[in-house]
N, C-alpha and C positions, 0 to 999 in steps of 0.2 A: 192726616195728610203727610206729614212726614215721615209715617213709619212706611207710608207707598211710596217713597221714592226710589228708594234700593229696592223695592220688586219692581217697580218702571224701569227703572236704571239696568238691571237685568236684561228683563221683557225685550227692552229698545237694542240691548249688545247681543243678546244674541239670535235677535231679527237680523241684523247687520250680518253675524256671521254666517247664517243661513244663504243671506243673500249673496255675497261674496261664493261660497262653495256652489250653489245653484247656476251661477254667472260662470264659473269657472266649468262649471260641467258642460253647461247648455255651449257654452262657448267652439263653434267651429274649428274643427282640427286643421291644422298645416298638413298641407300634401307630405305624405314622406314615403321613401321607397321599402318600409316595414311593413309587415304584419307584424299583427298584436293581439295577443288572445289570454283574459284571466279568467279562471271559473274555477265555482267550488267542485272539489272533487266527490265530494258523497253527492249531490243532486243534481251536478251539472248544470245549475245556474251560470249566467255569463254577466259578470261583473264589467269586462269590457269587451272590446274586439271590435279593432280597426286594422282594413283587410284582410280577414280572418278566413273570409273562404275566395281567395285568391289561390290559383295553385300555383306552387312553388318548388322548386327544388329540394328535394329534402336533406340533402346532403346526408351526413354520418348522423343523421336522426334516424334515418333508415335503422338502423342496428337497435332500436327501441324493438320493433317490430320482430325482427330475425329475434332479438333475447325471446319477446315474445310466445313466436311458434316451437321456441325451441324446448322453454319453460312447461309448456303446453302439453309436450311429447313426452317430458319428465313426470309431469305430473297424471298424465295418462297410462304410465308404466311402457311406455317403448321404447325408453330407453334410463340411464339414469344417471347422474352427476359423475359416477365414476367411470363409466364409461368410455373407452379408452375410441380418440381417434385418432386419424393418419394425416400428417399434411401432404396434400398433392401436389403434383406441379402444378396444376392450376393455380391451387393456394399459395402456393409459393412464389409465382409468379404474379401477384396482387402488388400495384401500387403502394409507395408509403402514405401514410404511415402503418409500419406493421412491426410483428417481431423479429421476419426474416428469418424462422427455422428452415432445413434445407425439408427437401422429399423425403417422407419415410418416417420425418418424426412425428413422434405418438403423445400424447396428453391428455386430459381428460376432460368432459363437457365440462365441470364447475370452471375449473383453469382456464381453457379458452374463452368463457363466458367473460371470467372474468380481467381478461385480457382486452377483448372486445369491446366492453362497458368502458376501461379504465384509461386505454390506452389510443385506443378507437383502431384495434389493430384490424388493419383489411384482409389481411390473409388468413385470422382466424374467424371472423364472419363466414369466408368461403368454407372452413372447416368443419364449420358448424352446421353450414346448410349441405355440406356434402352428405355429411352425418347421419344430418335428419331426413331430408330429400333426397338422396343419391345423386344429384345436380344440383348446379346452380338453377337451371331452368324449372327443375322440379321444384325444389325451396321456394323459387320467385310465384309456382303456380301455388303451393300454401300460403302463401304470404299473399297474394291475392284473396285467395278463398277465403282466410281469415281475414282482411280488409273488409268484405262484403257484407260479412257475418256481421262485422261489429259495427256496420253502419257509413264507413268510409268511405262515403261516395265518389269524394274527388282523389282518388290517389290509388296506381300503379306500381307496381315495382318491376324489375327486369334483374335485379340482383340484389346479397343480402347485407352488401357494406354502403351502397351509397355514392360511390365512384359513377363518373358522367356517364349518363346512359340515356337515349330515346326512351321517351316513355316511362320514365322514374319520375312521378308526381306525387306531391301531396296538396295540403293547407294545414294553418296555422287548427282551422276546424279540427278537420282530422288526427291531428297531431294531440289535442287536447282529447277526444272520445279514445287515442289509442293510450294514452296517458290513464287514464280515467278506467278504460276496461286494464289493464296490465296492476294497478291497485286493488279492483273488484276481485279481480278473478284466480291472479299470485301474489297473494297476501303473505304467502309463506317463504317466496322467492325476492319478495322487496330488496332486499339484500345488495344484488347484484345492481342494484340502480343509483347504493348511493355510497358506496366504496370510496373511502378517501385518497389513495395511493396502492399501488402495489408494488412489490419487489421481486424482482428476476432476476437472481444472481447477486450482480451488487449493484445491478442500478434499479436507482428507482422512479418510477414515473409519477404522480399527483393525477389526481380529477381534474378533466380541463373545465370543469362545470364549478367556476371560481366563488359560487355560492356555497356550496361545498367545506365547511370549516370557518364559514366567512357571517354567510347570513342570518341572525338568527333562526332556527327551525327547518333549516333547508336539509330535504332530505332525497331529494332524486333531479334529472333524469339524466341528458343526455347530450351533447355539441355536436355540432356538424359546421365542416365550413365546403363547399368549393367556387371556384370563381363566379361560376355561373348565380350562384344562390346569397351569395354573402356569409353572412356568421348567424349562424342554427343555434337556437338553445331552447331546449324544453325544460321548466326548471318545476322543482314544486317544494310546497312549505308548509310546517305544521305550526299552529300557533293557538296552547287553550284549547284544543281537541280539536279545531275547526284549518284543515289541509286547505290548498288553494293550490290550481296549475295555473304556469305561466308560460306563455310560448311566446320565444322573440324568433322572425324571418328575416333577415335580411340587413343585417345594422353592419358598420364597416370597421369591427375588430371583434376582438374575444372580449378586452374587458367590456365594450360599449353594449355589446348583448349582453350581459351579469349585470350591471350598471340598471339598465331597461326592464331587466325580470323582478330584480330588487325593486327598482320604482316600482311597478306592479304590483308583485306581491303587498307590500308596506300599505299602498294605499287599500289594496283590497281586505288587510287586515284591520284598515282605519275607519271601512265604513260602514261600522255595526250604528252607532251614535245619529248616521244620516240617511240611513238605507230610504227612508218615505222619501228623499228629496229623486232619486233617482230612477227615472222611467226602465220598466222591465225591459229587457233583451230576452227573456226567454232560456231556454236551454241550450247548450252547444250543439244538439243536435237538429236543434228547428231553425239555425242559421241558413241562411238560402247560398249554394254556390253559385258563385263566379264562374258563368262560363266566356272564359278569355285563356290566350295562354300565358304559362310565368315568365314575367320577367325576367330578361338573362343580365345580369350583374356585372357582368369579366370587365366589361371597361373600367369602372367606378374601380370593382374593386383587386382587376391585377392590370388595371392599367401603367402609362409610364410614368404618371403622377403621383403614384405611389413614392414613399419615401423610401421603402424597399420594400421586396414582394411579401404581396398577403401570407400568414400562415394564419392557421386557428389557434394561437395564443400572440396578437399582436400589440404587447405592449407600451415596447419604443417606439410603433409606429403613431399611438396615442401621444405617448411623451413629445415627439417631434410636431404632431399637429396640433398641440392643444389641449382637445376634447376629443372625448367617443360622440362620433354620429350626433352631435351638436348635441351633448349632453350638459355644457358646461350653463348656457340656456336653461336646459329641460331640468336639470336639479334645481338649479334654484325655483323655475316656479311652480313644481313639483314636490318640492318639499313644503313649501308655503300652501300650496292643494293640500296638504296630508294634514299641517297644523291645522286647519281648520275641520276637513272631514273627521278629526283624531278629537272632537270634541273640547279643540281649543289644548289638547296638551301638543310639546315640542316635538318633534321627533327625535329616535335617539338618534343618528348620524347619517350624513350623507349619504346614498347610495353608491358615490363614486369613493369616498374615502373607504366605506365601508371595502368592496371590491382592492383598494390600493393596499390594503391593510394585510398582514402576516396570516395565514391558516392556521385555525388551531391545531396544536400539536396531536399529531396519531401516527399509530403505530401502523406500517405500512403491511398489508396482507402480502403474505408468502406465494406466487404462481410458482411454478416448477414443469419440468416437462416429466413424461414415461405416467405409472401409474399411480393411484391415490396413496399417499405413505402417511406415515405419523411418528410423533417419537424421533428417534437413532434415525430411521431410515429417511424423513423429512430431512434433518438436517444434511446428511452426503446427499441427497435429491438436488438440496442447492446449492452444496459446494461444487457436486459435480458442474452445474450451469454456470458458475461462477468462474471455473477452470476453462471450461469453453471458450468462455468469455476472450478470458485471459489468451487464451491459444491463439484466439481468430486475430489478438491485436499486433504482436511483432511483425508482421506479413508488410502492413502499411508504416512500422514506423522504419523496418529495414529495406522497404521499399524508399523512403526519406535519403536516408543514410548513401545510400546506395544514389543516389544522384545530387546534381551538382546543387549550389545553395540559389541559385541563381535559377533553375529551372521551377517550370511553374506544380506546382505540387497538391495534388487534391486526393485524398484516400477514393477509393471507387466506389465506396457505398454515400457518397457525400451528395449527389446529389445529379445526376443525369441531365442535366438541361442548364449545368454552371455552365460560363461564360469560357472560352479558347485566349481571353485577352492576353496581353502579355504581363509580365509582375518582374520585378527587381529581389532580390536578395529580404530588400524591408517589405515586400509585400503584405499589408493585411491578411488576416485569414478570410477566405472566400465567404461571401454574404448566405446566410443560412436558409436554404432552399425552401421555395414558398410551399404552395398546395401538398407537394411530396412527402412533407413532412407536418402537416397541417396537426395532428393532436400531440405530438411528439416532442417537445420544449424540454421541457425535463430530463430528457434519458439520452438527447441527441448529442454524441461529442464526438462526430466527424468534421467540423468545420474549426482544424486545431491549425495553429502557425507553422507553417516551414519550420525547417532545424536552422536555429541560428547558424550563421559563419564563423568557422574554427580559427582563422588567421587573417591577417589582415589585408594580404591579398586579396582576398574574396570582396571587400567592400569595392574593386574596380573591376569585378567579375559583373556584368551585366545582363539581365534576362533577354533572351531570344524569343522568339516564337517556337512554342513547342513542336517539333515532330509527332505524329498520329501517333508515334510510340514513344512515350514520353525515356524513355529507360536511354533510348537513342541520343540523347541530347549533348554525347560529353564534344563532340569534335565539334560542335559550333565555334563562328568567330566572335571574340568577345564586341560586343556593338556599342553604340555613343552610348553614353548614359543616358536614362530618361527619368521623370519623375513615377514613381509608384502609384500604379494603377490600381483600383478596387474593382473584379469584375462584375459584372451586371450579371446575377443570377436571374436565368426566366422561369418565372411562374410556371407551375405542371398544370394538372390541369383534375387533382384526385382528392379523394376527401381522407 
């Protein structure tokens, strides 16, 4: 009788734990304005998916698609990685976040690819589909066609970065089988989906896909933010030879999507030990759509309760509120789901500290403009773009200099929809523009301080209202003093 005790004492613990995990699965979800989709990538089992064939705006998940047909065209021989293209004024006329080459420059499909993936550059998206399609319109009809092919019932495109468009749909569904076919079918092009950082000269920009360096095993896909859709992330992870895709819709920052795909992933990697407790979903392909239309976001998330406007990496805005998307909740009784689904072992760390945490160190991939080089001629490739660089900046800081310290001061690439308010001499530097610059955190250094005031005059030198031409400003009268204003950047409206 005694020696049964410790196998009853067992038996009885982990009945209990069972129970606990089955209660917590079976347990009715909270409304939330997410979709959520995990499934294994070699069978397309579906581990979870709550609102998963809602259709949605895809924002700059779009460019999965466009790498996609692009990859496609390469690997068909119609065209090839070194392949040189042209930016047009169309492309160059694309919302930020982009590179901003002017008309007429040339690069090559790897480069622009991987500008596109890294940067979420919109202007080479259109480069790409110009390339491949001869239009946008044309690219948008492959990129359909390819949709169809692959089973993507619920999802249209109208262009190939993802920028507000009638008729730009997807779902979390869809998002997962294009996920899913893009590993199948460019096993050789993987590459370009999970790129740590790149370098252009001398700046460098980072993955905005903060799993990336962070997660263990994370090795793709893709962000997208714009107002309408919230914060886009397709994520995926290898762990022990067995990959898993995670798709977040809709969460109200950059890190609270990473945060989400993390919990995801973790748990789907946790539930080998209790897979019998868990009623089949079937495959991501047999999930039934939603026919409604998507949710449009823009209040929630570039509204005036914002603490300042949305971009796609919004971290102070977390800092300031808290949590991501009431994550501070969802980890804890999410990781407490995990200990138990995990066979009773801990988890290694939060999903949200995990996210907070330094990216592992890499060595940032070289883009460059003109043609494919190597060697001697790689390195002036980038010196050359670095001088550029360098040429394009005295313009705006002698544009400074060149006016009084008291006028209000914004370089012209900073941000089109800043605020006219007025600013004193101490003015803050102008609040860092939302949507327009939505993947771009890293590389953006337009939003610098005025030139301080040389003498001491100037502290009773006070800001005016600018003139439409701000150069114009010197014959104002000096006015009361006021206190220093911060202006109200508005929200763009591009991914």
């Amino acid at each position: 009788m005694h020696a049964l005790r410790p196998l009853l004492r067992k038996s009885l613990f982990n009945l209990f734990a069972a129970t606990l995990a089955c209660a917590a699965l079976l347990a009715p979800r909270a409304a939330s304005a997410e979709a959520l989709l995990l499934i294994e990538a070699d069978s397309g089992k579906v581990l979870q998916a709550d609102n998963a064939t809602v259709p949605w705006y895809p924002a700059s998940v779009t460019k999965i698609m466009t790498a996609y047909v692009t990859l496609k065209a390469v690997k068909d021989g119609r065209l090839t990685l070194d392949t040189l293209l042209t930016v047009s004024p169309t492309a160059a006329s694309q919302s930020p976040s982009k590179m901003g080459f002017r008309p007429g420059t040339q690069l090559t499909v790897d480069n622009a690819l991987k500008m596109m993936m890294v940067k979420s550059a919109n202007d080479m998206a259109v480069v790409l589909a110009e390339g491949v399609g001869g239009s946008i319109d044309g690219f948008s009809a492959m990129m359909n066609d390819t949709a169809r092919k692959l089973g993507m019932t619920q999802t249209s495109y109208v262009n190939p970065n993802g920028l507000p468009a009638d008729g730009q749909i997807t779902s979390a569904r869809d998002l997962g089988i294009l996920a899913r076919s893009f590993l199948r079918d460019l096993p050789e092009y993987e590459y370009f989906v999970h790129i740590p950082a790149i370098r252009f000269g001398k700046r460098v920009t980072g993955n905005f896909n903060k799993l990336i360096g962070r997660y263990p095993g994370a090795d793709g896909f893709k962000t997208g933010f714009i107002c309408a859709s919230g914060y886009n992330l397709v994520a995926s992870a290898t762990r022990n030879g067995r990959r898993l895709i995670a798709v977040v819709l809709g969460s109200n920052s950059g890190t609270a999507r990473a945060v989400k795909a993390a919990q995801l992933l973790e748990r789907g990697f946790s539930q080998d030990n209790l897979t019998w407790l868990r009623p089949s979903l079937g495959t991501v392909e047999n999930l039934v759509p939603v026919d409604a239309s998507p949710p449009n976001l823009r209040d929630e998330m570039c509204g005036p309760h914002r603490k300042r406007p949305a971009s796609d990496d919004d971290d102070a805005l977390i800092a300031a509120n808290g949590s991501p998307s009431g994550s501070a909740s969802a980890t804890g009784g999410e990781a407490q789901m995990t200990f138990f689904t995990a066979g009773l072992q801990p988890p290694l760390m939060k999903a949200s500290e995990l996210m907070a945490s330094a990216p592992a160190a890499a060595e940032p991939v070289l883009v460059y403009t003109g043609p494919t080089r190597t060697g001697t001629a790689l390195i002036a490739a980038v010196a050359a773009d670095a001088d550029q660089q360098a040429a394009s900046k005295p313009r705006g800081k002698k544009s400074r200099v060149a006016k009084k310290p008291d006028a209000a001061d914004k370089p012209k690439d900073a941000g089109k929809d800043a605020s006219k308010d007025t600013k004193t001499a101490a003015v803050k530097p102008a609040a860092k523009p939302a949507e327009a610059k939505n993947d771009g955190k890293n590389d953006s250094k337009t939003a610098t301080k005025p030139a301080a005031p040389k003498h001491a005059a100037a502290k009773h030198e006070t800001a005016t209202k600018p003139a439409e031409k701000p150069a114009a400003s010197g014959d104002q009268k000096p006015a009361k003093p006021k206190a220093a204003t911060k202006p109200a950047a508005k929200p763009a409206n591009n991914s």
